[in-house]
C-alpha positions as CSV (number, residue, x, y, z in Angstrom):
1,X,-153.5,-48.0,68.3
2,X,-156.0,-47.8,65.7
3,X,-158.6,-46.6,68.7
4,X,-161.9,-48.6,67.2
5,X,-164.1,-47.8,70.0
6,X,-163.3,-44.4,68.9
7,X,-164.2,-44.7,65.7
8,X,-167.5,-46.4,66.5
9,X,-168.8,-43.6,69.1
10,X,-168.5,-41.5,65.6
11,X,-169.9,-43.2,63.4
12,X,-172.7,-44.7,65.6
13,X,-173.4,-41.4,66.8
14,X,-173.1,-39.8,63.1
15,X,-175.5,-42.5,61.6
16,X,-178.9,-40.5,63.3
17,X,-177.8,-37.0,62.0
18,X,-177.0,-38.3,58.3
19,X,-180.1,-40.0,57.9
20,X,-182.5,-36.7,59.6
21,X,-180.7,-34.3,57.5
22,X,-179.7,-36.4,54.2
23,X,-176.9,-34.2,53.4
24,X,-173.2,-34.9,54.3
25,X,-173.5,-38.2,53.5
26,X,-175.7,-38.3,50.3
27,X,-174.1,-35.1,48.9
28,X,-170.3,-35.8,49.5
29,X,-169.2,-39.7,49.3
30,X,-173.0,-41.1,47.0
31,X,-173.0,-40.6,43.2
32,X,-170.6,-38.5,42.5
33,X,-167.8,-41.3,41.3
34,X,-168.7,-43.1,38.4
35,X,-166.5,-46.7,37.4
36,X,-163.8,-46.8,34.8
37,X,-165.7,-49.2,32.8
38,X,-169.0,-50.9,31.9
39,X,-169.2,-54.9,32.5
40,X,-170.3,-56.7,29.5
41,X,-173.8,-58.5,29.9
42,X,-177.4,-57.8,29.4
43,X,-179.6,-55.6,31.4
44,X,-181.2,-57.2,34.5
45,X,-184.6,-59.1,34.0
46,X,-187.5,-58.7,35.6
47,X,-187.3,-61.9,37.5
48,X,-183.5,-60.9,38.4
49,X,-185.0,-57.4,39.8
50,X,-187.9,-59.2,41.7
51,X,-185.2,-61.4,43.3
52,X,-182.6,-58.6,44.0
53,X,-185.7,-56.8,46.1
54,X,-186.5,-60.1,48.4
55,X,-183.1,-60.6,48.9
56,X,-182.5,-57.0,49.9
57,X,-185.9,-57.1,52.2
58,X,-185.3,-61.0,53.6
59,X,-181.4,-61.8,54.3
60,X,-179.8,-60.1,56.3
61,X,-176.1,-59.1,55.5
62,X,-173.8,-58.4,59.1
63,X,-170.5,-58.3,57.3
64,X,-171.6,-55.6,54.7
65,X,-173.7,-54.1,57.1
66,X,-170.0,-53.4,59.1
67,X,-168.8,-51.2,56.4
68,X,-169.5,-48.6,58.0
69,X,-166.4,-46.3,57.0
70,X,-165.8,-45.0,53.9
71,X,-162.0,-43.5,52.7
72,X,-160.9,-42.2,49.6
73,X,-157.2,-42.4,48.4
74,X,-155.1,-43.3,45.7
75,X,-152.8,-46.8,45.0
76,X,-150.6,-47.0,42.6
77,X,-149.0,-50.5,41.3
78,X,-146.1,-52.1,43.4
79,X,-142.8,-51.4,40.9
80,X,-144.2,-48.8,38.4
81,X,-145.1,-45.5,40.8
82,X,-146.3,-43.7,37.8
83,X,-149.2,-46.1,36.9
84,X,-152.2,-44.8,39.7
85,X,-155.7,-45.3,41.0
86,X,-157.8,-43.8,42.9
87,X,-159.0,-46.0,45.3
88,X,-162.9,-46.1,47.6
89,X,-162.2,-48.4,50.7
90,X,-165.2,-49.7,53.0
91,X,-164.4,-50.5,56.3
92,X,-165.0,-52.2,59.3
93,X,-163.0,-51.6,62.2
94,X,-162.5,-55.6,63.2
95,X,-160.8,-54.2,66.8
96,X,-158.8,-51.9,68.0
97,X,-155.7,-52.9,66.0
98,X,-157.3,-54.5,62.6
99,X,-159.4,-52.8,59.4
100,X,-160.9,-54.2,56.9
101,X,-161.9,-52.8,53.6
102,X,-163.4,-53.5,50.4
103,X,-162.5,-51.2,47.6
104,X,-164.3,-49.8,44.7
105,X,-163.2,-47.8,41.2
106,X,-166.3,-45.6,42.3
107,X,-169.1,-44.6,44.7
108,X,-171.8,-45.3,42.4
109,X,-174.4,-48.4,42.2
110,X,-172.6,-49.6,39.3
111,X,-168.7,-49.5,40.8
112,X,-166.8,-52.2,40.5
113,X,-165.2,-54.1,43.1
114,X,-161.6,-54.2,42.5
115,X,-160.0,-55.3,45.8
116,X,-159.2,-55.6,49.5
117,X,-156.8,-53.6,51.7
118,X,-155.9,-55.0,55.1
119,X,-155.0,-52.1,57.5
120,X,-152.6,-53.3,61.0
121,X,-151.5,-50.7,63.6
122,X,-148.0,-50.4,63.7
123,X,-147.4,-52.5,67.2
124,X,-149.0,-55.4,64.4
125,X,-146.5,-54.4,61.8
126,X,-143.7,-54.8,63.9
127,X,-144.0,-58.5,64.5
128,X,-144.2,-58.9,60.9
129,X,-140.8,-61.1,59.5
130,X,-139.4,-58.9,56.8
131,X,-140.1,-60.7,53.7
132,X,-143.9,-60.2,54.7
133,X,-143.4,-56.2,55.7
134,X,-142.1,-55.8,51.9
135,X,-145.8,-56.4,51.0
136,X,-147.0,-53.4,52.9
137,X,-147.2,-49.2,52.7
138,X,-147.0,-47.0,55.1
139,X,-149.9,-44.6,55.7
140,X,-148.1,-41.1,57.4
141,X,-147.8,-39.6,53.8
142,X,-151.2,-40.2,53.0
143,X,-153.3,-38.7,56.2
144,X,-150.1,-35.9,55.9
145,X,-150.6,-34.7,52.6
146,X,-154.3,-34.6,52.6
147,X,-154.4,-37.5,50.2
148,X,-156.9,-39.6,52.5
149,X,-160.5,-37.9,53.0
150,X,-163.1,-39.8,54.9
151,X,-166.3,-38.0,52.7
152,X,-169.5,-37.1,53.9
153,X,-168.1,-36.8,58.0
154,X,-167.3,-33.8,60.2
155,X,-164.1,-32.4,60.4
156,X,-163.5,-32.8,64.0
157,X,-164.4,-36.6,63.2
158,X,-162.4,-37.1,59.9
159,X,-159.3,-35.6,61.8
160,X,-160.0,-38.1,65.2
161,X,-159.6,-40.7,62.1
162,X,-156.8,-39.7,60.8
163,X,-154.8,-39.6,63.9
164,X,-155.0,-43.3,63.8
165,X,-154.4,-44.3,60.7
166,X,-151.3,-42.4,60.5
167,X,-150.0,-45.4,62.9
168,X,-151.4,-48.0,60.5
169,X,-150.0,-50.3,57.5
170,X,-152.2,-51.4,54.5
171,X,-151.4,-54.6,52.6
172,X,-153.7,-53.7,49.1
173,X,-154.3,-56.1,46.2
174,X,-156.6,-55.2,42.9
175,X,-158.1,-57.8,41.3
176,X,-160.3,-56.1,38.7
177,X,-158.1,-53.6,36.9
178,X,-160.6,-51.1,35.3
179,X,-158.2,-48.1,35.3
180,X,-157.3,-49.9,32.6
181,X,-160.1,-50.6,31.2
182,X,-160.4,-54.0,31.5
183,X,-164.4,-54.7,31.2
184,X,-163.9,-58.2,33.3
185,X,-161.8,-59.2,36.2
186,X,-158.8,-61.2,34.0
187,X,-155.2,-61.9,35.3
188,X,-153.9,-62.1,38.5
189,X,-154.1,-60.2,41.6
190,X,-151.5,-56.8,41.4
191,X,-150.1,-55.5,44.1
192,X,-150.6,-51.7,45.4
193,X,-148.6,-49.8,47.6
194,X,-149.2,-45.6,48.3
195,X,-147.4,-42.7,47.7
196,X,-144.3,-41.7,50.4
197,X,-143.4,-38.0,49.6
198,X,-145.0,-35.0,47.4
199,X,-144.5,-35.0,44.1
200,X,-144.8,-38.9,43.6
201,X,-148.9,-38.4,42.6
202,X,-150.2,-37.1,39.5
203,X,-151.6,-33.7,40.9
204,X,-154.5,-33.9,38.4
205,X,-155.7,-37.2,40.1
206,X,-156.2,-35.1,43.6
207,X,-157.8,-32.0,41.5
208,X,-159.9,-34.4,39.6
209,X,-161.0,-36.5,43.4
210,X,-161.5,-32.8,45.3
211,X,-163.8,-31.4,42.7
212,X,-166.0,-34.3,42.8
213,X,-166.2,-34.2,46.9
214,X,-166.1,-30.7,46.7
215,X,-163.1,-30.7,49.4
216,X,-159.5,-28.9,50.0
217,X,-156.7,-31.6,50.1
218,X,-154.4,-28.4,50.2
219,X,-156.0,-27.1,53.3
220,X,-156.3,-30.7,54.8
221,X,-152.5,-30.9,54.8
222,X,-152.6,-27.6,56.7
223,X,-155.2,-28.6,59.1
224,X,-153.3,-32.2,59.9
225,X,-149.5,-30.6,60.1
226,X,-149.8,-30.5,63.5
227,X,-150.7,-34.7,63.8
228,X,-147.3,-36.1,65.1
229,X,-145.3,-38.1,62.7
230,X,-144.5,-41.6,63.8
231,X,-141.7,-43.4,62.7
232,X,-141.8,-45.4,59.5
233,X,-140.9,-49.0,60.0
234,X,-137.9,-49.8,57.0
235,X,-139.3,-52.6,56.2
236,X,-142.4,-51.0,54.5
237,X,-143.1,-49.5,51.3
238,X,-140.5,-51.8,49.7
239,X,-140.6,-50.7,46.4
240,X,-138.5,-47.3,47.1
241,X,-135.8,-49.9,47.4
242,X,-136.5,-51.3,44.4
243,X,-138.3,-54.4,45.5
244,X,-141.3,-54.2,43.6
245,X,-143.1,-57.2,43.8
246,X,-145.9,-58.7,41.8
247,X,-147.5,-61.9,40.8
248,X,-146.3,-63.4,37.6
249,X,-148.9,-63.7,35.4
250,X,-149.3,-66.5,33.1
251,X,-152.5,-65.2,31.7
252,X,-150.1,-63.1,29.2
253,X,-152.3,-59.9,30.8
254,X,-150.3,-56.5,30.8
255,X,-151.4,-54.7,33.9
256,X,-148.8,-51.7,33.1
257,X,-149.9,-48.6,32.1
């Protein structure tokens, strides 16, 4: 189980301490991520400022306000392994069995939103009919190799996390492709999937993401060898059999690398 009571009592009981000391939070997972690209348009006017402000002041915002879990990984695009992302997710732990993220090409004001990932625990999974399992990856690999960081929290937290998502499943679609460079949100949805075994990612990708957090992903895979390894249902991550699926799309859009 996923364990979101868990995960609440830690990042309830983290808010107080980020906010006194302004540090893990603001200096590991704020501004240090820029986005792939920059959306055509003119500058905000005044009048668009002045409403931004009330709006932030006057409405309130519950579901945005339950993103209160941020994870760093990497996708890459269901069928072609070698085209990748990396990938900001904001959660909110729905209960203790579904998480739902919104995912951004940065951590930045100006990122971009360019998708959703679903996360099930694996009892979830397993009542899945197959055709639907083929749409989902596996997430022991990821926590394993160090790949997934939660920024900005403690170790002894970050490491509670990932106990539970290493039982988990993540159904991931992009729907604004700016790693590759597309200024505007055009074609269809593409579906991701994440990587199974070393040597699949582009190591440069993870030196790239750890100098920006300032973090080990060489001495998180040390620290998490000793997480059990649940089994990996068969009918996940699909594409190592070759069933990479993806939306036709008509647009004519190539969303290859």
């Amino acid at each position: 189980m996923i364990g979101g009571n868990t995960l609440r009592m830690f990042f309830t009981a983290l808010r107080p301490s980020l906010v006194l000391s302004g540090l893990l939070l603001t200096a590991c997972a704020v501004s240090t991520t820029p986005s792939y690209v920059v959306a055509p348009g003119e500058d905000k006017t005044t009048i668009t400022r002045a409403l931004d402000t009330g709006a932030a002041l006057l409405q309130s915002r519950p579901p945005i306000d339950a993103l209160n879990a941020y994870l760093d990984g990497f996708h890459f695009y269901s069928g072609h392994p070698d085209a990748q992302m990396e990938a900001h997710h904001y959660c909110s732990i729905l209960n203790e069995q579904v998480i739902q993220c919104v995912m951004y090409d940065g951590n930045r004001k100006d990122a971009k939103l360019v998708g959703v990932e679903y996360i099930i625990d694996e009892q979830l999974f397993a009542k899945l009919p197959n055709a639907e399992k083929a749409l989902w990856h596996s997430h022991v690999h990821e926590v394993k190799s160090g790949q997934l960081i939660a920024p900005g929290i403690p170790d002894f937290a970050e490491h509670a996390l990932m106990e539970k998502l290493i039982h988990t499943y993540g159904k991931t679609w992009h729907t604004w492709h700016t790693d590759l460079n597309k200024e505007l949100p055009l074609g269809v949805p593409q579906l991701m999937m994440g990587f199974t075994a070393d040597g699949q990612i582009n190591q440069r990708l993870v030196a790239d993401r750890d100098k920006r957090f300032d973090v080990d992903s060489s001495r998180k895979k040390n620290a998490r060898a000793a997480i059990p390894v649940p089994p990996i249902d068969p009918g996940a991550d699909a594409w190592r059999n070759g069933k990479g699926f993806q939306i036709e799309d008509p647009t004519g859009n190539e969303h290859r690398h």
